[in-house]
C-alpha positions, 0 to 999 in steps of 0.5 A: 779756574780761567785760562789767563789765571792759569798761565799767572798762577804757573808763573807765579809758582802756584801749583796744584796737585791736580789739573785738567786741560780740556776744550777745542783748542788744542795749540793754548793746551799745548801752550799751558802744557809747556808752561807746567814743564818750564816751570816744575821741571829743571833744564835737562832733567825733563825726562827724569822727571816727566811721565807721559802716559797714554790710555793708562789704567789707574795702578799705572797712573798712581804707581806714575804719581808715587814715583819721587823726583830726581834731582829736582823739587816736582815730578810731572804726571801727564794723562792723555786719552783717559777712557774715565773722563772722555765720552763713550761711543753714542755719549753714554757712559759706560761701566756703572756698575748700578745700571749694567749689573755686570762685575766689569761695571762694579770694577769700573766704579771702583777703580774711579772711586781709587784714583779720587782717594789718591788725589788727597794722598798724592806725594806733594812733590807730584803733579798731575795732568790729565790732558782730556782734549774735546771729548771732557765728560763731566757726567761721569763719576771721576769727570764730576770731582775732576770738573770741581778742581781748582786746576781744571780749565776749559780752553775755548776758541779764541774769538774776536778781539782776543783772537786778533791780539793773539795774531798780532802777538804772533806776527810780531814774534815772526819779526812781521806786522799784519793789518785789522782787516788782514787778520780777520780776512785770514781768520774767515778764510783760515778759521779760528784754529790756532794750530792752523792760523800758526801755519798760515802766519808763519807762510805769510810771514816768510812772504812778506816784502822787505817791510815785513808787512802782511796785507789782506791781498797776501792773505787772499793769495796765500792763505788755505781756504776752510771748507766753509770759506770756500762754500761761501765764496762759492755762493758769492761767485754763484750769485754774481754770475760767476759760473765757472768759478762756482764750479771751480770752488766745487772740483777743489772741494771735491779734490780735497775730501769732501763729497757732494753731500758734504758741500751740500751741508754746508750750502745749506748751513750758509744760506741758512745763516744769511736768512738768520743773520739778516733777520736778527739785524732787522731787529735790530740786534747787536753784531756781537748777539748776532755773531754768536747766535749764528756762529760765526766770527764779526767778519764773516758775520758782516761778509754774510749779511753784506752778501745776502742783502745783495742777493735778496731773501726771496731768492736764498729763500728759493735756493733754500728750498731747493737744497733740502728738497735735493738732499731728501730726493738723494738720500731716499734714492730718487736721484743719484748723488752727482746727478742732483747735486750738479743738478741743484748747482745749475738751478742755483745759477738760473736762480741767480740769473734771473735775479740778476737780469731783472 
C-alpha cells in the first residue's frame, strides 16, 4: 500500500489486521501512527485499549493480540524494534535453523512460522502494528510474508514538490507563510528531515514579524546547518577566498561532533558530486535525473552546479586528488590526523588562490 492511501483508507474506516510501518521517515510514521489510535481508539479509553511493546518475543505479542477491547470496538497492538523483521549486525540473518544447525536456530524458525499462523487467527477486534523503523528486512522469513501485507508501507523522505506542500502546510498550521525559495534554502541548509524542518519551522515561525512572513534572510540567520550544508558553504567560502570563513565552518564542525576525517568525507562526496552534477548537465540531462543520480535535492543541485561552473573542473579536479591522497596518507599512518587535514585545507586555498588571480 502507498502512504497517501493509507491515511484515506484509516480515514475511511478501512482497516487491516495487520501493518507494517517502515522507512526513513520517522515524523509521517508517527503521523499514520496517531492516525490508527484517533481512528480505533475512543477518547479516553487509549490506555485501556493500546499496547505498546517493545523488543517482544512472540507469546507476549499474541498473548497482546488475544486480549478483548474494553469498552470499545478495537484493541491496538503496537510492535517497535522486533529483532524477526529488523537487520542483523553485518546485514545477515540470524537464526535459520538450516544454515546454523543449532537448536536456538530451529527455535527461531519456529517461532516466525507461529506468529505467521496467528495472523489468520488474530480476533478481529485486534490490530496490530509492527513499527519497523529503518532497519525493515525483507529477506527474512516473517520479513517476506510482512512485505506481502496490504497494510505494510514504506515511508521515504519526502522531496521536491511534495516536501515543499508539506512546508507550506505546516507553516500555515503555525499561523505563518513561507516564500518557494525560502523553503528549499531551509531544506539544503536543514535537510529533508521533518522532525528536524518541524523544529526549524516552528523557530521561524515564532520569529516572523507582524506579518508573519518567513523569508530566505530569516532562513539564513536561523536555521541550523547539516554537516553537509555547512561542508559546502565551507567549499563556497574556499574558493571565493574567503579563508577564515572556511576555517570558521571547520571549528563549528569540529565543535559539534565531527572529526577531521569525517569533514573530509564529506569534502570529498561534494566535490564529487560538483564533477558528476556538471557532467550529467553537460549531456544534456533532465535536473530531476540528475538530482536523483547524485542525491540531492533540486536546490542544492542548482547551488551545486552553479558553484562548480565557477570554479571550474580542472581545479575541483585537482582539489579532488588531493582529498583522496590525504585520506590515504592518513589512514596508513604517514600523516597525522589534524597535521593533514589542515594541511589539505591550506593547499585547497592555494589552489583556489591561484584560480582566482589568474
Amino acid at each position: 500500500m502507498e502512504r497517501k492511501e493509507l491515511f484515506k483508507s484509516i480515514e475511511a474506516g478501512s482497516i487491516c489486521p495487520v501493518y507494517c510501518f517502515y522507512g526513513p521517515e520517522a515524523y509521517v510514521r508517527k503521523q499514520a501512527e496517531r492516525k490508527l489510535v484517533e481512528k480505533l481508539l475512543q477518547p479516553g479509553m487509549e490506555m485501556m485499549n493500546l499496547s505498546v511493546l517493545t523488543a517482544p518475543g512472540i507469546s507476549q505479542i499474541i498473548e497482546s493480540c488475544e486480549v478483548l477491547p474494553f469498552m470499545g470496538d478495537y484493541r491496538l497492538v503496537i510492535v517497535r524494534e522486533f529483532s524477526m523483521l529488523g537487520k542483523d549486525a553485518g546485514g545477515k540473518e540470524k537464526g535459520k535453523g538450516k544454515e546454523s544447525g543449532d537448536s536456538k536456530g530451529k527455535e527461531k524458525t519456529d517461532e516466525s512460522d507461529e506468529l505467521i499462523r496467528y495472523f489468520g487467527q488474530m480476533p478481529e477486534t485486534t490490530c496490530l502494528l509492527f513499527d519497523a523503523g529503518d532497519g525493515f528486512d525483507k529477506r527474512k522469513k516473517l520479513g517476506k510474508t510482512v512485505s506481502g501485507l496490504p497494510g505494510c508501507v514504506e515511508f521515504q523522505m519526502l522531496d521536491g514538490d511534495e516536501l515543499q506542500r508539506w512546508i507550506q502546510k505546516t507553516v500555515k498550521g503555525m499561523e505563518a507563510s513561507i516564500s518557494r525559495e525560502a523553503g528549499e534554502r531551509l531544506v539544503f541548509l536543514s535537510g529533508r528531515d521533518l522532525t528536524n524542518l518541524n523544529t526549524e519551522l516552528m523557530k521561524l515561525s515564532a520569529y516572523a514579524g507582524t506579518d508573519g512572513t518567513i523569508r530566505e534572510e530569516d532562513v539564513d540567520r536561523l536555521a541550523t546547518r547539516t554537516s553537509e550544508a555547512r561542508v559546502f558553504e565551507m567549499i563556497e567560502a574556499l574558493f571565493d577566498g574567503k579563508t577564515e570563513a572556511a576555517f570558521s565552518q571547520t571549528d563549528t564542525l569540529l565543535l559539534s561532533g565531527e572529526s577531521r576525517l569525517g569533514i573530509l568525507a564529506l569534502i570529498t562526496r561534494q566535490i564529487r558530486q560538483m564533477l558528476f552534477a556538471v557532467a550529467m548537465t553537460e549531456m544534456r540531462r533532465s535536473s530531476g535525473e540528475i538530482a536523483k543520480s547524485v542525491g540531492i535535492n533540486s536546490y542544492f543541485l542548482g547551488k551545486t552546479v552553479g558553484k562548480a561552473k565557477v570554479i571550474g573542473t580542472a581545479t575541483l579536479k585537482a582539489c579532488l586528488e588531493r582529498c583522496i591522497s590525504t585520506d590515504y596518507d592518513i589512514k596508513r599512518g604517514v600523516l597525522r590526523e589534524e597535521n593533514g587535514f589542515d594541511r589539505l585545507m591550506l593547499e585547497m586555498a592555494q589552489i583556489a588562490t591561484k584560480r582566482n588571480s589568474r
